[in-house]
N, C-alpha and C positions, 0 to 999 in steps of 0.2 A: 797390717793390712794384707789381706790376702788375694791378691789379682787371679785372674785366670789366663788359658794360654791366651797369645795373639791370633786376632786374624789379620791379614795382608790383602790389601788391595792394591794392584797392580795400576801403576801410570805410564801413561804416553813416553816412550825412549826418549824423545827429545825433549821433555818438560824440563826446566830450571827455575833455580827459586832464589830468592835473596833471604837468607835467615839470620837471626842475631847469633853471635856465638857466646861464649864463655863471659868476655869482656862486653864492652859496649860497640864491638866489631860486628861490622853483619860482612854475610861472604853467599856467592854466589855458589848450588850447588847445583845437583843431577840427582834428583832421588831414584830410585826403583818402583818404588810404592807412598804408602801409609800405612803406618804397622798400629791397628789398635787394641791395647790392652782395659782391663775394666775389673772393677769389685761390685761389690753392691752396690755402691751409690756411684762411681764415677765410672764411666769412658774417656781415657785418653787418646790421642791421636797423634803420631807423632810421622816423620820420616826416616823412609827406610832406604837403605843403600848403603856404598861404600863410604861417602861421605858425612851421613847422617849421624854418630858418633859425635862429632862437631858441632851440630845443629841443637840449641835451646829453643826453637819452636815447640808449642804445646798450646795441644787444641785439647779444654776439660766440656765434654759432654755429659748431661745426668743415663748414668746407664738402668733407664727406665726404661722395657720395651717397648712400652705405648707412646713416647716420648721418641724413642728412635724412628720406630713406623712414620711417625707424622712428618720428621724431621729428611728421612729419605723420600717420602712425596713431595715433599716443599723441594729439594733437591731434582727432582726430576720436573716439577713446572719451571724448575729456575732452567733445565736446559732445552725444555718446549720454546722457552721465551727467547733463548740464546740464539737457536735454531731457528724460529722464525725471524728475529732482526738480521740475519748474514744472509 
C-alpha cells in the first residue's frame, strides 16, 4: 500500500482525550492535532503530539473527494448547531 504525505490539523492547546492503548488500557492524553494519512481508497485519522505514539485510536475514512467535501459540510452544520445551542 502506498500512502501519501500527511496533512495536520491543528487542535485546541488545552483539548484532552481518553484513548485506548496497546493493552485493553485507555489513558488520558494532550494531542497537538490530527495527523491524516491516505491511499487510494482509505483516509486515516489518527493523533498527533508527544503522546500520540501510545494512542491506538484510528479513524478509517473512504479517501473519496466527493465523500470528503460532503463529509466537511456535514462537519460544519454539526458546529452551526453547537453554536447555536451555547
Amino acid at each position: 500500500m502506498n500512502t501519501k504525505a500527511g496533512h495536520f490539523i491543528k487542535l485546541p492547546s488545552n483539548f484532552e482525550v481518553e484513548v485506548p492503548t496497546a493493552g485493553d488500557d485507555r489513558i488520558t492524553i494532550q494531542p497537538t492535532g490530527i495527523y491524516i494519512t491516505w491511499s487510494f481508497h482509505d483516509a486515516w485519522l489518527h493523533y498527533a503530539g508527544d503522546q500520540a505514539d501510545i494512542s491506538y485510536a484510528e479513524f478509517i475514512l473512504p479517501a473519496d473527494p466527493k465523500y470528503l467535501r460532503k463529509f466537511s459540510r456535514e462537519i460544519a452544520e454539526l458546529a452551526k448547531k453547537i453554536e447555536s445551542e451555547r
